[in-house]
BATI-752504 format. One record per residue (C-alpha): z, x, y; residue number from 1. Coordinates in pm, 1 decimal, decimal comma, padded with zeros to 6 digits, always signed. Example, Ala and Ser with C-alpha at 12.3 -4.5 7.8 and 13.67 -1.06 7.14 Angstrom:
% residues 2
> pz_px_py_i
> +00780,0_+01230,0_-00450,0_1
> +00714,0_+01367,0_-00106,0_2
This chain:
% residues 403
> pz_px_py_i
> +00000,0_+00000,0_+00000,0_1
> -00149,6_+00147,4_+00332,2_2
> +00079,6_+00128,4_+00619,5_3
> +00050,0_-00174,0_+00826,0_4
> +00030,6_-00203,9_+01185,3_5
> +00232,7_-00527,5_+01160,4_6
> +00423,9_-00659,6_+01429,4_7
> +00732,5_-00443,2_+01478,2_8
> +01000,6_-00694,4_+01567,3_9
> +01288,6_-00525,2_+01384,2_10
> +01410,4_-00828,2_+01141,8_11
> +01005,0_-00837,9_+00986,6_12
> +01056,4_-00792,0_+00586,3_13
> +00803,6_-00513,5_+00637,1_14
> +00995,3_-00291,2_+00818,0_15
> +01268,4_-00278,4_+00557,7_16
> +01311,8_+00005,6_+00351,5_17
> +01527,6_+00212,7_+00097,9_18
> +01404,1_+00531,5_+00162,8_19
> +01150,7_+00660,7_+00390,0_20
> +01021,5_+00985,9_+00359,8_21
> +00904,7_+01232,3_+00632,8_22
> +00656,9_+01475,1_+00493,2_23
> +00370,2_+01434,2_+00318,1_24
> +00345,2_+01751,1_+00110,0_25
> +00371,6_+01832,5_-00278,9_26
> +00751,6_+01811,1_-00188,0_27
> +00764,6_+01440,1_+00014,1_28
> +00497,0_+01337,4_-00229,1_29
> +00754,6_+01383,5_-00535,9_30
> +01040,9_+01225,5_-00389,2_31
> +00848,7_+00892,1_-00281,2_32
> +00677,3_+00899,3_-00647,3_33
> +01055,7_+00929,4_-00809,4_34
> +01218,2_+00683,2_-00558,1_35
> +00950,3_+00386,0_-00604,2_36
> +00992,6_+00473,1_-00954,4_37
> +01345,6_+00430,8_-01023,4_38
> +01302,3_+00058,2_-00831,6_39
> +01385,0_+00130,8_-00458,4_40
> +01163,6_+00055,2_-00185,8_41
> +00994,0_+00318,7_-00034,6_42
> +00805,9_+00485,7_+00260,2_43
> +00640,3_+00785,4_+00292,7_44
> +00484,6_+00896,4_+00674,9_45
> +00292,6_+01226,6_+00681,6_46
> +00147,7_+01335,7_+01045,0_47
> -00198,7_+01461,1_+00934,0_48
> -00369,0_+01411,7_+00593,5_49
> -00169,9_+01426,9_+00235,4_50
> -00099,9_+01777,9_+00173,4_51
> -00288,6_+01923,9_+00485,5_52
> +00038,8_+02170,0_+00568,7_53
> +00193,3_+02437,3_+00341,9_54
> +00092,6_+02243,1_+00006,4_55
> -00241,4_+02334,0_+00055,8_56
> -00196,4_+02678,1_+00117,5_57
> -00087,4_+02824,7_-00179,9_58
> -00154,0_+03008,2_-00439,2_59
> -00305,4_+02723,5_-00602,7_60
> -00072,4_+02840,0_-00910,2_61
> +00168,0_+02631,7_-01165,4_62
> +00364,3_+02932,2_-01317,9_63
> +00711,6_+03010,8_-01390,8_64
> +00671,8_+03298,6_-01114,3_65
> +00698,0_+03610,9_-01376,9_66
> +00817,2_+03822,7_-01074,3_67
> +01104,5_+03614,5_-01000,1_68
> +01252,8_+03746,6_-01347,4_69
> +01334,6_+04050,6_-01131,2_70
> +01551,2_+03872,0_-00921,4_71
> +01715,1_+03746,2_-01256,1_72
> +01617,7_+03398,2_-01176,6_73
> +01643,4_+03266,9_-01493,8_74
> +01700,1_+02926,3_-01432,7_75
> +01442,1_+02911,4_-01174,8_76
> +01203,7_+03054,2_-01422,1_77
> +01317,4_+02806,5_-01717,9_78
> +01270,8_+02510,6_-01525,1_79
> +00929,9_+02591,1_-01382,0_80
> +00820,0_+02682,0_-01707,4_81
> +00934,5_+02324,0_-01864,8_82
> +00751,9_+02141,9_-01523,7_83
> +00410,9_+02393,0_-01638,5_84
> +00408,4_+02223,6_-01936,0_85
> +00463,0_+01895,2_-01834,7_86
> +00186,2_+01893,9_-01583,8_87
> -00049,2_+02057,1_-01812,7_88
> +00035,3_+01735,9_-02019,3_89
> +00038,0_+01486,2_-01770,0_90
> -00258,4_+01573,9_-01523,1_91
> -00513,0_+01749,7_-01736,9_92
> -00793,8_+01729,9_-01490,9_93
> -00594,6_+01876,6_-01186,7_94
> -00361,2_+02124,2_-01381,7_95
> -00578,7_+02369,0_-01682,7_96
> -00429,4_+02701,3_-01824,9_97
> -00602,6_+03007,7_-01750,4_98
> -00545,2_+03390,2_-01880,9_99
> -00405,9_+03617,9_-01628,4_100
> -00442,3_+04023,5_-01667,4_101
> -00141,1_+04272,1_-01557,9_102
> -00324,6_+04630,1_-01530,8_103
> -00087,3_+04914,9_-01558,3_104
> -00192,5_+05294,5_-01425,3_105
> -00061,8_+05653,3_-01428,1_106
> +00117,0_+05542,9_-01067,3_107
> +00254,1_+05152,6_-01114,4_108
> +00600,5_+05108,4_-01022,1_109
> +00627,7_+04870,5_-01329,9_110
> +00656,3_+05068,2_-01656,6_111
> +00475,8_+04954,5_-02030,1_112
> +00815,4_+04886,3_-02163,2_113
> +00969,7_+04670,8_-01855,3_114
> +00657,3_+04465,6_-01838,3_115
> +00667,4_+04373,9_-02192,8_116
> +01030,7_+04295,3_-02194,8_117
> +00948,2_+04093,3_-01889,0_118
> +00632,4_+03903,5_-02070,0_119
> +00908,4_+03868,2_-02369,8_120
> +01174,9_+03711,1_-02186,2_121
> +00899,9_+03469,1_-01993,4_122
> +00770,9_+03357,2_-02308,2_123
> +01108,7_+03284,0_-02469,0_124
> +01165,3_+03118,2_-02158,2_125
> +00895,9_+02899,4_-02212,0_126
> +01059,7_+02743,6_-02546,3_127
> +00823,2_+03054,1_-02754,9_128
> +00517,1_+02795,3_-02726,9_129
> +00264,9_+02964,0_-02905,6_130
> +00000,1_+02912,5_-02639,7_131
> +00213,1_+03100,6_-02422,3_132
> +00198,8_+03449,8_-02601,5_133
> +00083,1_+03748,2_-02476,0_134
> -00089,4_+04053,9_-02565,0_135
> -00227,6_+04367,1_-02516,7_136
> -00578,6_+04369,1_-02476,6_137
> -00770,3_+04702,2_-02664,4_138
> -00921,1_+04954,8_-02413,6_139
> -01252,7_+04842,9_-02580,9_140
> -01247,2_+04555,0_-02397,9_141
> -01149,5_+04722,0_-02060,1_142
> -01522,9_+04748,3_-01980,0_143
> -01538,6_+04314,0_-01971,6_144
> -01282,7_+04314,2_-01711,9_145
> -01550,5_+04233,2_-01433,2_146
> -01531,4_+04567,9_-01283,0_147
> -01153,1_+04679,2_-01313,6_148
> -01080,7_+05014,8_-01218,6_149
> -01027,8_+05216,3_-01533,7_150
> -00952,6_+05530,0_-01314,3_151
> -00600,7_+05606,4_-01437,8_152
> -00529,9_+05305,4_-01666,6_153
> -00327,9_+05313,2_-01945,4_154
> -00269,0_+04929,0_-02023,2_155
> -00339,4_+04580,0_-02001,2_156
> -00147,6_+04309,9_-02064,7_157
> -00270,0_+03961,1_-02081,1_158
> -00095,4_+03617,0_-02067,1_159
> -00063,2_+03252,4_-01992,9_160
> -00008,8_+03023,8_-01672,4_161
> -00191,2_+02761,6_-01509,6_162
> -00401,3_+02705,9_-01166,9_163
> -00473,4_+02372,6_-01013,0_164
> -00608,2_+02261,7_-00708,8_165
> -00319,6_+02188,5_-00452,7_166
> -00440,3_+01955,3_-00209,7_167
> -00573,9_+01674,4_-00482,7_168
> -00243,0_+01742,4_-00680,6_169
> -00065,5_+01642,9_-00369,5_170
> -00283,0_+01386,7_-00329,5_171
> -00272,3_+01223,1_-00695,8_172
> +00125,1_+01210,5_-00619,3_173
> +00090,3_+01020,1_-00351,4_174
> -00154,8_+00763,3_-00557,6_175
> +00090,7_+00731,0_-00843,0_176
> +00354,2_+00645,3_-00581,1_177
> +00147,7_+00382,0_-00404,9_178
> +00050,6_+00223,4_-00730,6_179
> +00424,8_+00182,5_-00808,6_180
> +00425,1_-00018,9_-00444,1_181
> +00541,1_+00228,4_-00247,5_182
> +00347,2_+00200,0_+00129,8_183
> +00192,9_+00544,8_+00249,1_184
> +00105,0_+00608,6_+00589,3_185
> -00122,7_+00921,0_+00663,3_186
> -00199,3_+00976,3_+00985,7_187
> +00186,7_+00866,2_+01105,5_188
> +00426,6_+01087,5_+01323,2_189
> +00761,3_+01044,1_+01323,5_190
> +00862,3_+00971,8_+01727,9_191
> +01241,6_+01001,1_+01665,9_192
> +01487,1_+00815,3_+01433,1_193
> +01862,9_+00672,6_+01490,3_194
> +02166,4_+00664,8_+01273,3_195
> +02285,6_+00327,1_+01213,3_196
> +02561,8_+00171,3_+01026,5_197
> +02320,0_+00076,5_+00761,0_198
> +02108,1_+00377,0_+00771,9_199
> +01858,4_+00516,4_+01018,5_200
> +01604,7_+00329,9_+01222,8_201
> +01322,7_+00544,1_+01217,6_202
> +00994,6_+00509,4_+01518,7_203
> +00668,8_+00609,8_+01391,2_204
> +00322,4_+00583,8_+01534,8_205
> +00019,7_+00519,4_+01399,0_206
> -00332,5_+00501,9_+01462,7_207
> -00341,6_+00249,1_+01672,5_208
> +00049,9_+00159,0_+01787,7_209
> +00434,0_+00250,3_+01766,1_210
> +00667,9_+00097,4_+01472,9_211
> +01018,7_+00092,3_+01389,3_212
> +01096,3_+00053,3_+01071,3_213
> +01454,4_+00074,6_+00934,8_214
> +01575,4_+00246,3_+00602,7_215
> +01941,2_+00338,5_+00414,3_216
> +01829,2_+00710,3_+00345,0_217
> +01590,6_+00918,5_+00524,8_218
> +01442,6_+01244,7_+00361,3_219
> +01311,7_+01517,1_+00568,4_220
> +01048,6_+01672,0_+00338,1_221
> +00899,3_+01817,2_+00699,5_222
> +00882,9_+02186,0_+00504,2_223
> +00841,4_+02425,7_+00772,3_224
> +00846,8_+02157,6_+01045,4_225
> +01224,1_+02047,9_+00924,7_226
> +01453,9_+02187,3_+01170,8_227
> +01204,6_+02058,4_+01455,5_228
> +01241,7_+01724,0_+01265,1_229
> +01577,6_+01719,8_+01232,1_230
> +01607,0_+01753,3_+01645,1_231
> +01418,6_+01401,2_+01661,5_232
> +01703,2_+01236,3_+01501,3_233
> +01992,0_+01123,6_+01669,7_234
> +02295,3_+01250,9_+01637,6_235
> +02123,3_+01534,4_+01523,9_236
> +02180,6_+01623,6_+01137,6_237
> +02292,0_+01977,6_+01002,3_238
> +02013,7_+02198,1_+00934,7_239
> +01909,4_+02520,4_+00762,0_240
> +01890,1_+02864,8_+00946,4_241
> +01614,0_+02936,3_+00791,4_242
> +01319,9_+03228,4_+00797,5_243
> +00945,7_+03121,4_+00770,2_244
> +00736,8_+03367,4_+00603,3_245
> +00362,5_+03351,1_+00614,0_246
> +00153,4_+03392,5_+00346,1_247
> -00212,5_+03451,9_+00406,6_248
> -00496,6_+03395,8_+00139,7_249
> -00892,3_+03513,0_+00159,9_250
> -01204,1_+03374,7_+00001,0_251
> -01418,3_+03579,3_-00089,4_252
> -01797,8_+03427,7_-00094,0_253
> -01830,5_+03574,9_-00490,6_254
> -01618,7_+03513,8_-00810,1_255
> -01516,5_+03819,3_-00976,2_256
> -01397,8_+03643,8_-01289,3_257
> -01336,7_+03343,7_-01445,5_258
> -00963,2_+03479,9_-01512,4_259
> -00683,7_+03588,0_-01320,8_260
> -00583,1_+03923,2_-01218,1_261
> -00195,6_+04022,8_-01148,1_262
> -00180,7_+04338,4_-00948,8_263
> +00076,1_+04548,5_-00811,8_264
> -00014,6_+04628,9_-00445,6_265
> -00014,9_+05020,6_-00430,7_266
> +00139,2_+05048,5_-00065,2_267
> +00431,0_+04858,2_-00143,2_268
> +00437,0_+04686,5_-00541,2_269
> +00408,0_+04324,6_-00407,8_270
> +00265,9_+04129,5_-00645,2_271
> -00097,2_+04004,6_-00542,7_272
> -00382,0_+03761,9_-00712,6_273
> -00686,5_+03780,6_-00772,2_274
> -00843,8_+03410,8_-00872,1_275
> -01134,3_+03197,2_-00947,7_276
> -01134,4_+02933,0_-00707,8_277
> -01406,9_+02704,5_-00783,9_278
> -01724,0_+02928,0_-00688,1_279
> -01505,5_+03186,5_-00459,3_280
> -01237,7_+03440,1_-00547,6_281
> -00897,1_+03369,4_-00399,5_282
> -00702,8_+03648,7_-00310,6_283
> -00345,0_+03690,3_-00170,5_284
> -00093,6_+03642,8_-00121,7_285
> +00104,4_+03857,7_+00188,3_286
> +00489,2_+03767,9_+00301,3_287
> +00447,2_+03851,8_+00754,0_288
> +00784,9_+03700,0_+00879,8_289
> +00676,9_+03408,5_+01141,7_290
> +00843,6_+03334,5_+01479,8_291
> +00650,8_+03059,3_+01623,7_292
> +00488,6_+02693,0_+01639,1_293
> +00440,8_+02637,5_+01261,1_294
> +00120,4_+02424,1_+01395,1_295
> -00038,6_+02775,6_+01525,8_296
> -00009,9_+02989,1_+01216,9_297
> -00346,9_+03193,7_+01160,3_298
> -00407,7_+03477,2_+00900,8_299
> -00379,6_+03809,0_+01132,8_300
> -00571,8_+04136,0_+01136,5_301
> -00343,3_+04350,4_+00928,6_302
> -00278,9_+04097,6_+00646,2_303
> -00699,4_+04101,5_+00614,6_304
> -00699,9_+04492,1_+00571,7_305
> -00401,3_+04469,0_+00303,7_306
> -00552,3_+04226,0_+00098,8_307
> -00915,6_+04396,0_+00134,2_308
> -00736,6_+04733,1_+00085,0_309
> -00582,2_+04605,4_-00214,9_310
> -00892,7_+04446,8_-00392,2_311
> -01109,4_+04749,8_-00304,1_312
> -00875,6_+04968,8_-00449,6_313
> -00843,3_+04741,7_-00812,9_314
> -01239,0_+04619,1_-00779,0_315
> -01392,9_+04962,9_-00586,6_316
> -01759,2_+04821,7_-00691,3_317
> -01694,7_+04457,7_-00570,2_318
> -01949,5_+04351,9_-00270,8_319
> -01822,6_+03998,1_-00186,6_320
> -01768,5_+03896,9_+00165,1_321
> -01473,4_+03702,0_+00301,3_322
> -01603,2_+03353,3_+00394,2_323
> -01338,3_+03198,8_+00451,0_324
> -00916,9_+03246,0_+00512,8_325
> -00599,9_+03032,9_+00524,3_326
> -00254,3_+03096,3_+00633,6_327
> +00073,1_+02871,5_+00538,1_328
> +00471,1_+02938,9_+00584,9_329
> +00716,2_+02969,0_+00343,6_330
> +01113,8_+02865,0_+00410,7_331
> +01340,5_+03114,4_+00285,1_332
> +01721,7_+03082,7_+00380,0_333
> +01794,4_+03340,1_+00668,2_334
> +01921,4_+03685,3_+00546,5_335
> +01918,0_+04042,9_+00603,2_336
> +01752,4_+04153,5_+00321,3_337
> +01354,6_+04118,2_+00270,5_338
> +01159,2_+03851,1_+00181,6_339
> +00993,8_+03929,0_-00154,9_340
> +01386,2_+03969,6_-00333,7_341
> +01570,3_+03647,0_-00135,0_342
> +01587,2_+03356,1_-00374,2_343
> +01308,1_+03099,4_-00412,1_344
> +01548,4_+02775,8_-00521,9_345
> +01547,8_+02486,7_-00304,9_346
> +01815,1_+02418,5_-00060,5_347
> +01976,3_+02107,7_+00051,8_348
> +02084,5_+01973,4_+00354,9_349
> +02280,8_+01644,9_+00314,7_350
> +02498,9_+01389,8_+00508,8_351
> +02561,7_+01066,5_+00478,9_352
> +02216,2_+00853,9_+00461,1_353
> +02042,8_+01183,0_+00498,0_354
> +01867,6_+01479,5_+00274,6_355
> +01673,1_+01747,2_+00426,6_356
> +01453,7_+01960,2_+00200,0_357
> +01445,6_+02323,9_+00251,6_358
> +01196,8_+02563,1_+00006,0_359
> +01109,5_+02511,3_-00328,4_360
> +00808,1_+02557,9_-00540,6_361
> +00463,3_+02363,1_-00593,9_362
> +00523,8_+02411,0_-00950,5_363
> +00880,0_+02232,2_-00919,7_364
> +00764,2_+01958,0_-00689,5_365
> +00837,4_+01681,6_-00989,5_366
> +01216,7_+01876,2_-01100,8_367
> +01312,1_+01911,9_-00692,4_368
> +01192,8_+01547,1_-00674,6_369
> +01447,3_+01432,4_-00969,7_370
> +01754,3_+01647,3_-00791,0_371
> +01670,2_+01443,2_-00478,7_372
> +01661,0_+01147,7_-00640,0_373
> +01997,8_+01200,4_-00778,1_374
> +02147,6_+01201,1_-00420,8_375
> +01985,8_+00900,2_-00352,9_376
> +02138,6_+00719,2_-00580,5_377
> +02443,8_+00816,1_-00509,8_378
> +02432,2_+00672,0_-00217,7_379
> +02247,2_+00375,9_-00230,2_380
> +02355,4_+00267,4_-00592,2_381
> +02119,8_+00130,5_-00850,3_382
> +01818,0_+00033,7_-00726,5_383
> +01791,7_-00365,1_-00699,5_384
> +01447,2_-00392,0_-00853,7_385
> +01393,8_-00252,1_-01209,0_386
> +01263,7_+00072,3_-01273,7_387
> +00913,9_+00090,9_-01252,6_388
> +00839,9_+00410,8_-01423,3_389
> +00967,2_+00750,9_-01506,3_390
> +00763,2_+01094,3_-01333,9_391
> +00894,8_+01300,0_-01668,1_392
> +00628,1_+01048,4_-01795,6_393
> +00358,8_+00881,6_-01572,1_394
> +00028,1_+01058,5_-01603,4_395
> -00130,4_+01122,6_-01255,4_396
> -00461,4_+00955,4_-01195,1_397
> -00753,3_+01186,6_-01083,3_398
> -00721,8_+01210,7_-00692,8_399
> -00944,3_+01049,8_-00505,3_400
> -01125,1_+01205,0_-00213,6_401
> -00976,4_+01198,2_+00125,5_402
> -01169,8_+01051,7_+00380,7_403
């Protein structure tokens, strides 16, 4: 159900809700899929097009995040892995495994023995599913490896994850939770919203005119945008200090390979992709702290030469051109310490009829969604309809194309 430009005299049944979400990303998509599933009735507003912000700026990936074993993330690792699986289940045409390749040379930080352990440990992880081994692959082959540098190398390991295409993931969300009856509005901004005794009363506006609507929980799924959300409220909620990190991806105008390469960046052993993105190759990502208007981020001039420094040094005979870039922000909790070892679990802001989402992966949209959810209910109590469906579940139709 489309939003409605109805009229907005406050006691109209249509400006009633449970729970209205702010933020259509991956992340507001989940928690208005979860809500209208469990029975309540819900709202999500998103102030461009469904997953037009950081969702669709990613690494198009849905992985456990190997790397974040070195942080000893288990859990984090675990539960991405389970929410891999279940998406390769439940949205086979937007979510397809692919083989990714780990080269290892005379110089890489990362030793034979670690990386192995590592590749061990992911795949026990994984409940030791035997589509996600991995293995070594002979030097024989080394020569198929679309024009890997064999300068130097002494390994390869090879192993399973899954890609998908962000944007129509997002999008498919969104779908399931509008055919469960929850109304969507895309393009709606958020004006400002008020605490009242029941909840908050929340002014939007559309197209064409303003709204209020009323709800008894409000969910700030803004992403990067959530601490300049959280000032339109009144009185103003608690927020997250909070770092935003920018992550910049290429395209490059010809695919090196039908399969993904993992490499270790040799200025600084950040982990980097190389991927097939439909005809292109995809290639990032970097982590550029960001102090700005997350509405003005743009790739910059030395994140360009490290990723093209990085692929010429892994691909020397590769002649692609960059045709296109992208840039998106990450929210990491504030610290002193750098970005690649802070913690990549998703952080909470709560009071009373309120939730603000900070973090979190694409890969745990569905598992964050569930946590949310949780709160929710908490709060609110059972949901007076029935429950209409459960996201661990409800396949997600194919997306349909934005307009």
């Amino acid at each position: 159900m489309t939003v409605a430009d109805n009229n907005p005299s406050e006691p109209h049944p249509g400006n009633q809700f449970d729970v209205v979400v702010i933020g259509g990303g991956i992340m507001g998509a989940g928690v208005v899929q979860a809500a209208q599933a469990a029975g309540y009735h819900c709202l999500v507003l998103e102030k461009n097009s469904w997953g037009s912000g950081t969702s669709s700026k990613s690494s198009k990936l849905i992985h456990g995040g190997l790397r974040y074993l070195q942080s000893w993330e288990f859990s984090l690792v675990r539960e991405s892995l389970r929410e891999r699986t279940r998406l390769l289940s439940l949205a086979p045409q937007l979510v397809y495994g692919n083989w990714f390749y780990i080269p290892l040379y005379e110089g890489s930080r990362l030793r034979s023995w670690q990386l192995r352990a590592g590749l061990t440990l992911y795949w026990l992880l994984s409940g030791c599913r035997t589509d996600a081994r991995f293995n070594v692959v002979p030097p024989a082959e080394w020569p198929e490896l679309a024009g890997l540098k064999t300068t130097g190398l002494k390994k390869v390991y090879r192993y399973r994850d899954a890609q998908t295409d962000d944007t129509k993931l997002t999008s498919a969300v969104i779908q399931s939770a509008e055919s469960l009856g929850a109304e969507v509005g895309s393009p709606a901004e958020v004006i400002a919203a008020e605490s009242t005794p029941e909840g908050y009363r929340v002014l939007m506006k559309t197209a064409s005119r303003e709204r209020a609507v009323h709800c008894r929980f409000l969910v700030n799924a803004a992403g990067p945008w959530a601490n300049q959300m959280a000032r339109r409220i009144t009185p103003e909620p608690g927020h997250l200090d909070m770092d935003l990190v920018q992550g910049t991806h290429l395209l490059l105008d010809r695919k090196i390979s039908d399969r993904c390469f993992y490499l270790e960046s040799p200025s600084d052993g950040r982990a980097v992709f190389v991927l097939p993105w439909y005809n292109t190759t995809l290639l990032g990502t970097t982590e550029t702290g960001f102090d700005g208007d997350p509405d003005q981020v743009l790739p910059t001039a030395a994140e360009r030469d490290y990723l093209l420094g990085i692929l010429k040094h892994y691909f020397p005979d590769y002649d692609g051109r960059v045709c296109g870039e992208m840039a998106g922000l990450r929210v990491l909790p504030k610290a002193a310490e750098g970005f690649h070892h802070r913690s990549r679990e998703v952080e909470f802001v709560e009071n009373s009829h309120y939730l603000a989402i900070y973090g979190g992966k694409l890969t745990g949209y569905r598992s964050t969604a569930e946590k949310v959810l949780k709160r929710i209910q908490k709060k609110l109590g059972p949901a007076s309809a029935g429950r209409r469906g459960d996201t661990r579940r409800l396949p997600l139709p194919p997306a349909k194309e934005q307009s």
